[in-house]
N, C-alpha and C positions, 0 to 999 in steps of 0.2 A: 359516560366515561369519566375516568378519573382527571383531573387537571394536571395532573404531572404527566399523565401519556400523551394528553391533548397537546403539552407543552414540546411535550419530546418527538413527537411526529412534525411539527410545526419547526422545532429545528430542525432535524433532520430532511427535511424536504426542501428547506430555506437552505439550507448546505449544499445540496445537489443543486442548486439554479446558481450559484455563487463559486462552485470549483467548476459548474461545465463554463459558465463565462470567462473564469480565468484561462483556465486549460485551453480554450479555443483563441483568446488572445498571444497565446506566448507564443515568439518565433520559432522556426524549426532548428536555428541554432542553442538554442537554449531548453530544449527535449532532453538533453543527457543530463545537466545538473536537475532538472525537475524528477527524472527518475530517482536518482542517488537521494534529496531530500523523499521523494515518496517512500522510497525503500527504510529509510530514516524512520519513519512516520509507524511502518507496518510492522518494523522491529519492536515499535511500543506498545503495539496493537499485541504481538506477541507475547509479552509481558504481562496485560492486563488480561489475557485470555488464560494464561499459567494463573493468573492470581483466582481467577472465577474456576475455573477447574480443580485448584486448590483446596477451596474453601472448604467442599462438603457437606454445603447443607442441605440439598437432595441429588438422589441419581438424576433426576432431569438437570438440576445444573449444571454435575458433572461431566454428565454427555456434552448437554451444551457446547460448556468450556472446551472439551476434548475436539469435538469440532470447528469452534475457534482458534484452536490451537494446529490444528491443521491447515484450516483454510488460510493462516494468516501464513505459517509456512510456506505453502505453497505460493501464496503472492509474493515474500520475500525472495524467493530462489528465483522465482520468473522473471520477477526484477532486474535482480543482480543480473540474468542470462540476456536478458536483453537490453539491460545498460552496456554490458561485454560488446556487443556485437556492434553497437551504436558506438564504441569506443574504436573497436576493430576500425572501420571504416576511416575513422580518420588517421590511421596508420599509413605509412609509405610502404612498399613492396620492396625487398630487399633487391629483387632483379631491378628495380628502378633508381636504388642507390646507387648502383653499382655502373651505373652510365654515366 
């Protein structure tokens, strides 16, 4: 195999053992700002999947990108919908104001 892939599986695996350690340290008070930074994160993920879809240097890239560009969609919507709901919660009820 090449040493650039051998390199890039070796990040990318070193990645996964270093965001699951973080992610299981953080309190559950502090779950809402980590989504909003995640969603942050997937927006540029978004970006760089428009740029490889862009490019056009074969249809396999293009597809590719075309489904980067979806999947990362669909991670930012789901995001945002359940940052909403995580945010809801810490709302007051209006009947509860009103006592």
């Amino acid at each position: 195999m090449n040493e650039t892939i051998l390199f890039s599986i070796y990040i990318f695996v070193l990645a996964i053992f270093v965001g699951f350690e973080v992610i299981t340290k953080v309190p559950p008070l502090l779950h809402t700002p980590l989504m909003s930074g995640s969603n942050a994160i997937s927006g540029i993920t978004i970006v760089g999947a428009l740029i490889s879809a862009g490019a056009g240097h074969s249809t396999l890239g293009q597809i590719l990108g075309m489904l980067a560009v979806i999947s990362a969609t669909i991670n930012v919507v789901g995001g945002f919908m359940v940052t909403d709901r995580m945010l809801e919660m810490f709302k007051k009820d209006k009947k509860q104001e009103a006592k």
